[in-house]
VOBA-1610 file (N, C-alpha, C; in pm, whole numbers, padded with zeros to 5 digits, always signed):
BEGIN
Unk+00084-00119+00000Unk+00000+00000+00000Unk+00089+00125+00000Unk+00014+00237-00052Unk+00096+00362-00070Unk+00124+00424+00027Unk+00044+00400+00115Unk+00040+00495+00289Unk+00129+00404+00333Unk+00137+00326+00339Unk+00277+00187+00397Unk+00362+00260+00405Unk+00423+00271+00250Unk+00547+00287+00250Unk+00594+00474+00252Unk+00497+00531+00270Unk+00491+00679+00286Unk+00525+00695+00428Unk+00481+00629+00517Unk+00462+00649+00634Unk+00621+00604+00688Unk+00694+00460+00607Unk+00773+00386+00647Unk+00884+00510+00612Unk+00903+00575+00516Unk+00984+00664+00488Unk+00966+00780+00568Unk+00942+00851+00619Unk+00887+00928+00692Unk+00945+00906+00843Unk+00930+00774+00911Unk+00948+00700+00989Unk+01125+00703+00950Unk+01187+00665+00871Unk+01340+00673+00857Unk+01394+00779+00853Unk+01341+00886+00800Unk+01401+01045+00809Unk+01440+01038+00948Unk+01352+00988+01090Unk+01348+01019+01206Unk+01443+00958+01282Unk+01465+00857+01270Unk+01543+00750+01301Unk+01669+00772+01352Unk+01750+00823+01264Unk+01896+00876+01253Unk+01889+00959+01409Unk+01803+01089+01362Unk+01802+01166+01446Unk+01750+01114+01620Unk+01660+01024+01608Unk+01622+00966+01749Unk+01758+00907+01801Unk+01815+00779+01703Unk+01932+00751+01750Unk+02027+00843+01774Unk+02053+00973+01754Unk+02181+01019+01813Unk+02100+01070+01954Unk+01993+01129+01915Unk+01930+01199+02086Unk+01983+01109+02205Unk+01972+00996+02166Unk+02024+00883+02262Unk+02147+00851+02348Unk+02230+00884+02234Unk+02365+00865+02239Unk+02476+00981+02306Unk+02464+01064+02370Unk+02501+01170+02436Unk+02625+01083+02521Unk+02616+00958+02543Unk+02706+00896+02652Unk+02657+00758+02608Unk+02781+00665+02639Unk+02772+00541+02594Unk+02685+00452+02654Unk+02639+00382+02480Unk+02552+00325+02543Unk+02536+00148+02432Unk+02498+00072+02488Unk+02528-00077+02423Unk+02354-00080+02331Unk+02345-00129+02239Unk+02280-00148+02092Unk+02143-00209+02204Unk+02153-00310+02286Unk+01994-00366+02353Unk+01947-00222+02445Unk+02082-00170+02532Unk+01989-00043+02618Unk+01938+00052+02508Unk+01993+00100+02428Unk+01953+00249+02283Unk+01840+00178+02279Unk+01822+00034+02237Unk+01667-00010+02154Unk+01567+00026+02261Unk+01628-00030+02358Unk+01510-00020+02504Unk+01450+00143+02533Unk+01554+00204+02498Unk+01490+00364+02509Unk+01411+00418+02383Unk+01481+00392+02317Unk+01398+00461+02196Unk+01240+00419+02174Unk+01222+00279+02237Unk+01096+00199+02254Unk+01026+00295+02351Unk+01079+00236+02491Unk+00986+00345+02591Unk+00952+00460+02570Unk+01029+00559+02471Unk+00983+00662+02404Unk+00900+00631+02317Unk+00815+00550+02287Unk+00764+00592+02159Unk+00792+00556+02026Unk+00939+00497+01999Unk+00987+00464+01863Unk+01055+00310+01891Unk+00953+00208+01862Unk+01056+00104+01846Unk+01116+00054+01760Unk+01246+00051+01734Unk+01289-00040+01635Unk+01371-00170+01663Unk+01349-00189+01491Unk+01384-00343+01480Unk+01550-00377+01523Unk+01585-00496+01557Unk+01738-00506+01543Unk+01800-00466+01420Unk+01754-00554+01322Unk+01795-00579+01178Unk+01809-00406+01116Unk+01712-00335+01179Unk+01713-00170+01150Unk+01862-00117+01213Unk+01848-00137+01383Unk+01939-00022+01438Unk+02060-00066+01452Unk+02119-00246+01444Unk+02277-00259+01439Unk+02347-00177+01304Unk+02207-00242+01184Unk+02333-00192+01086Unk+02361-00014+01040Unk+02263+00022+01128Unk+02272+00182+01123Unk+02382+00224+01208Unk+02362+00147+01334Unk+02477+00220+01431Unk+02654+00191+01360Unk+02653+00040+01257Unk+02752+00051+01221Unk+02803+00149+01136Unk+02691+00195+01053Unk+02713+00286+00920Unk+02745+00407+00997Unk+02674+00490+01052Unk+02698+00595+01118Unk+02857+00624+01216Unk+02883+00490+01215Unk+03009+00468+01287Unk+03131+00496+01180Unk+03102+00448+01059Unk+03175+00429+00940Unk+03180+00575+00911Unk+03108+00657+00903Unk+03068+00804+00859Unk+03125+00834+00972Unk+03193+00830+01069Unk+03247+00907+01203Unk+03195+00952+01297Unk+03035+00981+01265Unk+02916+01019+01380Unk+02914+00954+01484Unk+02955+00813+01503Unk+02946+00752+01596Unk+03095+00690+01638Unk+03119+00629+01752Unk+03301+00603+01818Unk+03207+00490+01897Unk+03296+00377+01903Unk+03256+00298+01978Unk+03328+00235+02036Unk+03338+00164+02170Unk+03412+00086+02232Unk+03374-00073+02304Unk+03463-00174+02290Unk+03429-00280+02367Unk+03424-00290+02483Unk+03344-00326+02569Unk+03385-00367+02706Unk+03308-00491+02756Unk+03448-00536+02836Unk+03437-00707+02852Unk+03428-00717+02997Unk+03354-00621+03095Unk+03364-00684+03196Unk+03233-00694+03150Unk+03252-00838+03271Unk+03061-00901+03265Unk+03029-00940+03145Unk+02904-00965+03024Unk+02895-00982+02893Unk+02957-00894+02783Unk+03053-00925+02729Unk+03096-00808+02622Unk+02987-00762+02531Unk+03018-00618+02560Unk+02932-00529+02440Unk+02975-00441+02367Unk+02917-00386+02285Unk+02978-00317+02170Unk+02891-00141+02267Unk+02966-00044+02284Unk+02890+00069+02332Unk+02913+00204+02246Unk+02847+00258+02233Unk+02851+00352+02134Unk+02802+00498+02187Unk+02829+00618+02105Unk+02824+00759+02161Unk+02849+00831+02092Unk+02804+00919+02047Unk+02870+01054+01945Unk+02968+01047+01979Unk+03061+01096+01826Unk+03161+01134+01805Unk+03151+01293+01810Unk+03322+01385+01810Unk+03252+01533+01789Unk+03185+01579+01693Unk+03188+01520+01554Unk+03099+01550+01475Unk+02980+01484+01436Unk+02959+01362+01550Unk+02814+01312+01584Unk+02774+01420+01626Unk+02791+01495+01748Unk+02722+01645+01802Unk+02687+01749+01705Unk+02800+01749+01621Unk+02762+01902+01510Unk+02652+01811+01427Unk+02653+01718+01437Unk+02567+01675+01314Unk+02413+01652+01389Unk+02430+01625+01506Unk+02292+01604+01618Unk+02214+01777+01596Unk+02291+01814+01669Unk+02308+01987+01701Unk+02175+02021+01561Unk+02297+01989+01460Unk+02221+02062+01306Unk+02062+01988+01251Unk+02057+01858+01260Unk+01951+01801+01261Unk+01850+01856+01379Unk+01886+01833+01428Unk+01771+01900+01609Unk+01754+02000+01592Unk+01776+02122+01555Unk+01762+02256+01463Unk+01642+02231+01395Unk+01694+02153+01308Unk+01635+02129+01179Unk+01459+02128+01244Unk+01533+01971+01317Unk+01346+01921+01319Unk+01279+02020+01367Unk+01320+02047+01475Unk+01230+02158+01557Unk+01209+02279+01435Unk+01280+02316+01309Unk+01201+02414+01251Unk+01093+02362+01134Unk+01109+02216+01130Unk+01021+02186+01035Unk+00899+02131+01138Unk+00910+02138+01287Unk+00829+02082+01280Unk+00746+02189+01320Unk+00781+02280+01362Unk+00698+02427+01388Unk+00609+02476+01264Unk+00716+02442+01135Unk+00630+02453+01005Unk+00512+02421+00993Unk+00541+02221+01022Unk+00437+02178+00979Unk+00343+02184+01117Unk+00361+02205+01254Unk+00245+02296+01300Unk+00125+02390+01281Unk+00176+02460+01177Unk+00141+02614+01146Unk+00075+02525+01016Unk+00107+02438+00933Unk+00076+02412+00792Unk-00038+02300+00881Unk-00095+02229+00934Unk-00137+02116+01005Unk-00262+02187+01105Unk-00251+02323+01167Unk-00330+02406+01234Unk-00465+02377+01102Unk-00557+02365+01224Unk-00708+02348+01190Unk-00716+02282+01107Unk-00659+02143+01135Unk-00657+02037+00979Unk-00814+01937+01030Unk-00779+01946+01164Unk-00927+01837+01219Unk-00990+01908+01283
//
């Protein structure tokens, strides 16, 4: 369906940006999922490992192992994860004021 995949795209614009909100301080791939859920946005595994790797690859993200207890992979902005958080979070908040104002007296 057309609304499916309208909605599904829409839904990925956001994504990126939810995942860095997250990431301010390290954090392992099951706790990020667990928050972004209790907020409101859950995603899939198959969605947020291979994002956190890509974003890692792009430098936005730094990650480290740690092996006490179960080893995990933990992750956190990089400094230009922040300029890039910073500029997106800008962003949304002015589009979403837009589409406030464009969305006023729709129902």
């Amino acid at each position: 369906m057309v609304g499916d995949r309208l909605e599904l795209e829409l839904r990925r614009g956001v994504v990126v940006l939810a995942v860095l909100s997250q990431l301010g301080e390290f954090r392992y791939g099951y706790e990020l999922r667990q928050s972004l859920s209790d907020n409101g946005l859950p995603i899939e595994e198959g969605t947020l490992y291979p994002l956190l790797r890509r974003l890692e690859s792009q430098g936005v993200l730094v990650s480290q192992w740690r092996t006490e207890g179960q080893p995990r992979r933990y992750y956190r902005r990089s400094p230009a994860g922040e300029e890039l958080y910073d500029r997106l979070r800008d962003s949304w908040h002015g589009m979403n004021e837009a589409m406030g104002q464009l969305l006023k007296g729709d129902r």
